[in-house]
C-alpha positions in Angstrom: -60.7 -37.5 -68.9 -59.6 -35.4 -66.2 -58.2 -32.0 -67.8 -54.2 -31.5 -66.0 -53.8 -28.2 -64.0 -52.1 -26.5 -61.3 -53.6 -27.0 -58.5 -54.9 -24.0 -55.9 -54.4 -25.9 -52.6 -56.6 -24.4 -49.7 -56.5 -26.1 -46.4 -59.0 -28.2 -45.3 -59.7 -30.6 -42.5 -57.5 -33.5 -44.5 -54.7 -30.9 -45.5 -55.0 -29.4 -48.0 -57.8 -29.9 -50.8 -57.3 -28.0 -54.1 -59.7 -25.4 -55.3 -60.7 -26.3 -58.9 -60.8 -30.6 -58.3 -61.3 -33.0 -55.9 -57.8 -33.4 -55.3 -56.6 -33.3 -51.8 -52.6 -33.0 -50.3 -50.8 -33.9 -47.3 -49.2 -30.3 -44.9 -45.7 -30.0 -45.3 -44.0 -31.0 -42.0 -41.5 -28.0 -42.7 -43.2 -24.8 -41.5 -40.6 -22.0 -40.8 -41.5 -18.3 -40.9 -40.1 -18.3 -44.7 -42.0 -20.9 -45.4 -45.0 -20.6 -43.6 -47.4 -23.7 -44.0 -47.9 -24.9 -47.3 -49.0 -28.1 -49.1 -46.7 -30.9 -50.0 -48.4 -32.0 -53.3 -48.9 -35.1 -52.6 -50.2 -37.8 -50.1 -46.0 -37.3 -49.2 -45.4 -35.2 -45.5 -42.7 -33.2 -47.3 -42.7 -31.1 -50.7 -40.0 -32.0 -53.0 -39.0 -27.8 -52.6 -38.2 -28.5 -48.8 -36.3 -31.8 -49.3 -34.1 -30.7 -51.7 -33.3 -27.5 -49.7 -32.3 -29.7 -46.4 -30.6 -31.5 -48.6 -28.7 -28.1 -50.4 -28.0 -27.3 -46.5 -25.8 -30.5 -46.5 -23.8 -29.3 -49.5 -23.1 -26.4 -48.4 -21.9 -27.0 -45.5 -19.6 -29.7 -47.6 -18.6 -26.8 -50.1 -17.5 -25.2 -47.4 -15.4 -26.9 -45.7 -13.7 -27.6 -49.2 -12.4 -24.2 -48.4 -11.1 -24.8 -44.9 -7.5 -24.0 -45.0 -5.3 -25.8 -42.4 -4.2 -23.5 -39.6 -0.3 -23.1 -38.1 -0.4 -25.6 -34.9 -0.4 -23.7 -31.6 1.6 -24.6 -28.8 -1.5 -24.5 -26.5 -3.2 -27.5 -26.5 -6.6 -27.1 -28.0 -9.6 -27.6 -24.9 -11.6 -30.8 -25.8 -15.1 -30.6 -24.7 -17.5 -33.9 -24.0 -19.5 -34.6 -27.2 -21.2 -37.9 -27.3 -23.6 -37.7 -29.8 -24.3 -41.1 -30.0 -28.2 -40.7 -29.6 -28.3 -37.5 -32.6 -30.3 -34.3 -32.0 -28.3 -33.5 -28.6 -27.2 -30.0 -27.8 -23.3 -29.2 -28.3 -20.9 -26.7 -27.0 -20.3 -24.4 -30.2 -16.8 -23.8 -28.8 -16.2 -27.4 -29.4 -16.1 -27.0 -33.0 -12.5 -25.8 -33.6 -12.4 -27.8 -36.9 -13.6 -29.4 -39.8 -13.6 -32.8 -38.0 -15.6 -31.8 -35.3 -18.4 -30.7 -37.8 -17.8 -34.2 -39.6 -18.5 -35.7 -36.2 -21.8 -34.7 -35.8 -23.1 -35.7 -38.9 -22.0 -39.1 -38.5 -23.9 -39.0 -35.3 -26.9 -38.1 -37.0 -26.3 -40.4 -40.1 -25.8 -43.1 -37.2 -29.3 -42.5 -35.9 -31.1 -42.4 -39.0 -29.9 -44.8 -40.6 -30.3 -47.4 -37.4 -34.2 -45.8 -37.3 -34.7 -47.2 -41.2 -32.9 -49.9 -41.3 -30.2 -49.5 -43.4 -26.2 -49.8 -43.9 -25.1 -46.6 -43.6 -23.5 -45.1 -46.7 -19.2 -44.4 -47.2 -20.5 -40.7 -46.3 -22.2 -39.3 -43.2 -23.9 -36.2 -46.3 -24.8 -39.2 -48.0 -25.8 -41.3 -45.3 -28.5 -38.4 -44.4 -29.8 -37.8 -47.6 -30.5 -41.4 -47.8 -32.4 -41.3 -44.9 -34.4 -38.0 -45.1 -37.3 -39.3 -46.9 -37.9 -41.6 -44.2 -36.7 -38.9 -40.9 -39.3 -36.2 -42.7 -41.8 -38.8 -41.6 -40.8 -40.1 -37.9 -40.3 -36.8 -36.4 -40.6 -38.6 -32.7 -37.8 -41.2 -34.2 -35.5 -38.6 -35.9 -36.2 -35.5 -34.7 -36.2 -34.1 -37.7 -37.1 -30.2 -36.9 -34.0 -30.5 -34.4 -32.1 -31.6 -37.3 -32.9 -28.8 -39.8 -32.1 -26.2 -37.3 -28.5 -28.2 -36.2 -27.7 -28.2 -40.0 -28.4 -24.0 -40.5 -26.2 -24.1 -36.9 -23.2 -26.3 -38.5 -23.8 -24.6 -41.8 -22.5 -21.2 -40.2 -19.6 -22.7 -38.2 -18.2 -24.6 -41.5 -18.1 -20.7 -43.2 -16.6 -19.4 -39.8 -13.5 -21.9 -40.0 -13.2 -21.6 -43.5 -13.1 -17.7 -43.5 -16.1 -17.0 -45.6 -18.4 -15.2 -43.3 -18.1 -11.3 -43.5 -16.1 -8.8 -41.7 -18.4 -7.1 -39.8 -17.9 -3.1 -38.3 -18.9 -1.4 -35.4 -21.6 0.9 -36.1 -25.1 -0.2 -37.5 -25.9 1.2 -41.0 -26.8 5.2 -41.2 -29.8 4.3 -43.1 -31.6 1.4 -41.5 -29.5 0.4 -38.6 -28.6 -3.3 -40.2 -25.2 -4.7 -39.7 -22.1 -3.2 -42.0 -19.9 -5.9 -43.2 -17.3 -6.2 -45.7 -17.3 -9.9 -48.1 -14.5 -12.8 -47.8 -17.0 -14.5 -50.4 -19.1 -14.2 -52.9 -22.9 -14.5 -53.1 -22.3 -18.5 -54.0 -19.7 -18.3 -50.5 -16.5 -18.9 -52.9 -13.8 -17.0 -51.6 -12.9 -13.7 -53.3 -9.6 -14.2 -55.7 -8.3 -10.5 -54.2 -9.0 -11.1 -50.5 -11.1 -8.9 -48.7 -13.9 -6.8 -50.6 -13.0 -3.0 -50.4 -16.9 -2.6 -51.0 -18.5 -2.1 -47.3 -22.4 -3.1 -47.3 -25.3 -3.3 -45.4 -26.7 -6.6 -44.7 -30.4 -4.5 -44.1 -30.9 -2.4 -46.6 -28.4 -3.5 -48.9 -26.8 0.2 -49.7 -22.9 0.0 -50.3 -20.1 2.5 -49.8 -16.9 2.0 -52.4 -14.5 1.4 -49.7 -13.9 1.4 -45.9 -13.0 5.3 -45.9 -16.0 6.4 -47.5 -18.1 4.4 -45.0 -16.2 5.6 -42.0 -16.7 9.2 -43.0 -20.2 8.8 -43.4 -20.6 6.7 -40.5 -18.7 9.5 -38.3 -20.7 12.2 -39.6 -24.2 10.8 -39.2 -23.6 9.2 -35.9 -22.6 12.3 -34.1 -26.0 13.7 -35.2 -28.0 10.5 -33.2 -28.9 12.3 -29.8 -30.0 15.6 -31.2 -32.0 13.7 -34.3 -32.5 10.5 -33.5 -32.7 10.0 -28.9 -34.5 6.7 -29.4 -31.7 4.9 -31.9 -30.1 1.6 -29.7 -26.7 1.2 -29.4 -24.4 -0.9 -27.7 -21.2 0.1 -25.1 -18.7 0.0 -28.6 -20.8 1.7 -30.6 -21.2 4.4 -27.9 -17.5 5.7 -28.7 -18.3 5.8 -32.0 -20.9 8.9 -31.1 -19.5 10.2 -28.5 -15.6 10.1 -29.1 -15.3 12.6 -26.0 -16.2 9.8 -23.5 -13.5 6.8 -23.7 -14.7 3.9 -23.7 -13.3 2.6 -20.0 -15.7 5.6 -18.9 -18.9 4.2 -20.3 -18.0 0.9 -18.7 -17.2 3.0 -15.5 -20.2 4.8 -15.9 -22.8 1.2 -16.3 -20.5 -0.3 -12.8 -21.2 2.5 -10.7 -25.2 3.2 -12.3 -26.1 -0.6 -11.4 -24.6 -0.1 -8.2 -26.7 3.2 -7.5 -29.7 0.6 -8.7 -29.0 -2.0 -6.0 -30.0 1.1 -3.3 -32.9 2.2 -4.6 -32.0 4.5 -7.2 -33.1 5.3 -11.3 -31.1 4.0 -13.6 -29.1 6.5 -16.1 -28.7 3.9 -18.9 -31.1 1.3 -18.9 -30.5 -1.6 -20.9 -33.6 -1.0 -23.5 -32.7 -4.3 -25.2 -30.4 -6.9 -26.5 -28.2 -7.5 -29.9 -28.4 -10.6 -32.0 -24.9 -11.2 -30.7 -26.5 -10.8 -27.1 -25.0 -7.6 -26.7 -27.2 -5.0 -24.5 -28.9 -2.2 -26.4 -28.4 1.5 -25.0 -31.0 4.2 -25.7 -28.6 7.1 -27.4 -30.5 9.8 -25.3 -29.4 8.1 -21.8 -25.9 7.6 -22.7 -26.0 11.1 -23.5 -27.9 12.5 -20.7 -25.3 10.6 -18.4 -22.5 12.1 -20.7 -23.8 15.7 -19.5 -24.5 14.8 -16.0 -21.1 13.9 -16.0 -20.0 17.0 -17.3 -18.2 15.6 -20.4 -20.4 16.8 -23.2 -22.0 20.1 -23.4 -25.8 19.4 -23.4 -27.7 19.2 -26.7 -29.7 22.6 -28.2 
């Protein structure tokens, strides 16, 4: 009789194959960075770890829209974009989801698909209609487009928090420590929203130090930011955060200042502030020791000892 143990996958030509029997595994079909690729266990194309976490990705985004609070009605009529998403997996205009119902819209459009690909009756819920489905979509990727689908969920996922208020307040300024994004919490860690309103605790989303309220982070903020272009030349910043180190120079100027250095670019000239890279926000990224090399050329700051 065959003694039970955990089994050591290592991949082989058939998947995976473990290291102590003969028992071999199927590759899971999920393979993000987090992730990585890994075996499913079974002869199955999915582990029952990454199934239940698309599935997870569904009730959150349900939870959160639980929490959607209904908004005064403007008296600007709200732009309606073209969304047929009849066929699933189609891209969408993330300005077009202004509300709970346009969320709900596009996972009937997946539930529609999937459930038309197996065969089936779809369910009194689109959340339910999908996880019924998602055995069967985890192995017809050219049917369901199933890695589209994980990635439209995460996408959804964050725009059901946006309209419900839960994602955080974010600052200008990165952190003074690692140079992550400072935010302040409209939910706790399980996104419920916070009984008092707006955490006074200010956080870093990088390193994960905390300052006890907004004061205390400004001060520290102010402080160590002024000391970027003597200390630290090669920090990024963008245009915003800019003011923030160099409070001398308004922040019209530095806009002034980017106009009239692209326009000395289109003639054949260097540029004074280069954009050295982009934001996740798709913001350009300003090397500190241009913007303040172009501050002194200027004649605003006093250059650095």
């Amino acid at each position: 009789m065959t003694e039970h143990h955990a089994h050591e996958w290592e991949p082989s030509d058939s998947g995976f194959t473990c290291a102590e029997c003969d028992e071999t595994s199927a590759a899971c079909v999920v393979t993000d960075t987090r992730r990585g690729e890994h075996a499913t266990g079974s002869s199955l194309l999915i582990c029952d770890r990454c199934i239940d976490h698309a599935r997870r990705v569904l009730d959150d985004i349900a939870s959160a829209l639980g929490h959607y609070q209904v908004q005064p009605r403007s008296d600007i009529p709200a732009i309606r974009y073209d969304r047929d998403r009849s066929d699933g997996g189609g891209e969408y205009d993330p300005a077009a989801i202004n509300e709970p119902g346009d969320i709900v819209e596009i996972l009937w459009s997946w539930a529609a698909m999937w459930s038309e690909g197996l065969g089936i009756e779809l369910l009194p819920t689109a959340t339910e209609s999908i996880k019924g489905a998602m055995l069967w979509a985890a192995h017809h990727e050219e049917d369901s487009a199933f890695s589209a689908y994980r990635g439209e969920m995460r996408k959804l996922r964050h725009h059901a928090r946006r309209l419900s208020g839960l994602l955080p307040k974010r600052h200008y300024g990165p952190c003074v420590h690692c140079g992550g994004r400072v935010v302040q919490d409209w939910a706790d860690d399980r996104w419920r929203p916070l009984a008092d309103g707006l955490s006074d605790v200010v956080r870093c989303t990088g390193c994960g130090i905390t300052w006890g309220d907004r004061q205390r982070w400004d001060f520290t903020n102010r402080h160590t930011l002024r000391l970027l272009p003597e200390y630290f030349p090669e920090h990024l910043v963008t245009i915003e955060e800019a003011w923030l180190i160099f409070p001398e120079v308004p922040k019209a100027t530095w806009r002034k200042w980017r106009q009239r250095d692209d326009e000395r670019h289109k003639t054949g000239e260097w540029l004074r502030m280069p954009i050295r890279s982009w934001d996740e926000r798709g913001r350009p990224l300003y090397r500190v020791g241009d913007l303040a090399d172009t501050a002194q050329f200027a004649g605003v700051l006093k250059p650095i000892a």
